[in-house]
Phi, psi and omega in degrees: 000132149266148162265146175220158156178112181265180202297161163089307193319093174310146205281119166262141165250146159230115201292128161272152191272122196251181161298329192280334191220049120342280179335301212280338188274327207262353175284313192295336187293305197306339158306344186118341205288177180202122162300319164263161174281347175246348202268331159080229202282321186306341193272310186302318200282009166292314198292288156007277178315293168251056180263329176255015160283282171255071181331296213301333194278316149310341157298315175323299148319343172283336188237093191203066162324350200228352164094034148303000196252192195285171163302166189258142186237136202233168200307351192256006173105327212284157178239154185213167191292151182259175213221095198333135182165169185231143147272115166222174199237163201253124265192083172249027215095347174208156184296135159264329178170200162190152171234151204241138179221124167223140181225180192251128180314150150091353199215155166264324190290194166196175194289194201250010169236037159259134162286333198168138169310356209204113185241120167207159180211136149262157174314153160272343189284329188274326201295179209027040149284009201056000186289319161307296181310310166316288162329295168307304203283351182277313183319284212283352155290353186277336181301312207273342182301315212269330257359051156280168183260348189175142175220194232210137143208173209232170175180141195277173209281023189240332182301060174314296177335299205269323174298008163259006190275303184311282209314319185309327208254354145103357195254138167291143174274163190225313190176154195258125175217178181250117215291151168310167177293318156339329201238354170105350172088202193060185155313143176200150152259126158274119176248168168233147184229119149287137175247016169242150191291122188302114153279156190248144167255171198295000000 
């Protein structure tokens, strides 16, 4: 487990996901919450499904460093390989969210139907704790583990929250683009967070 609590701030964990605390992820789904953001209630009532199909096998699944697990299904159904990475979950004594990291071996860029390394969502009943912001900062010795140089996440231009999550956490907008088609089109901002240590000069 890591810890993070800047000041004032109540104590974030970020958990790997077991059976014993299973329940508590599937009680926020049945409230409505959805780990993703963009896919919303369909990706939860995924997760459902199978969580009642195998608890053990959907626990499993969450953690998959090595990209072994089925394809990933994007917002228009079409489906793509999925790309090594992990889930944990954000943790105060109670399930709170989970963020998500997946990278491409050997490389810092991703494919072009990936957005970004780094997906997370809090509960709402949890939010303007700081647990996002908290969450993102635990994260990024695991990026650096990984050997990246840097990783990327995205939000759209109205999403204040999260682009404040990010900017905290040290990361530059890089660029305004337009999301695939895959995502439904529109607008996105992209950042970026450095993972190489800044030297200062004299």
């Amino acid at each position: 487990m890591a810890r993070a609590r800047p000041p004032g701030s109540p104590t974030v964990l970020l958990v790997r996901p077991t059976i014993e605390t299973l329940p508590r992820y599937v009680a926020a789904l049945a409230q409505g919450w959805s780990p993703d953001n963009v896919r919303g209630k369909a990706a939860a009532d995924e997760e459902l499904e199978r969580v009642a199909q195998d608890q053990a096998a959907f626990i499993a699944g969450l953690d998959d460093p090595d990209g072994d697990g089925p394809p990933v299904t994007l917002p228009d159904g079409s489906e793509v390989p999925r790309l090594p990475g992990f889930r944990r979950w954000v943790w105060d004594g109670d399930f709170c969210g989970s963020i998500g990291f997946r990278w491409r071996p050997g490389a810092s860029s991703l494919p072009a139907y990936v957005l970004g390394h780094v997906g997370y969502a809090i509960v709402p009943w949890k939010q303007g704790n700081g647990y996002a912001t908290q969450a993102l900062a635990l994260l990024l010795p695991e990026a650096r583990r990984r050997g990246l140089t840097h990783i990327d996440l995205t939000t759209d231009p109205d999403n204040v929250a999260s682009q404040r999550v990010i900017l905290n956490n040290g990361g530059v907008l890089i660029e305004r683009f337009q999301k695939p088609p895959m995502y439904g089109g529109g607008q996105g901002l992209r950042f970026r967070i450095s993972l190489t240590p800044q030297r200062c000069g004299r």
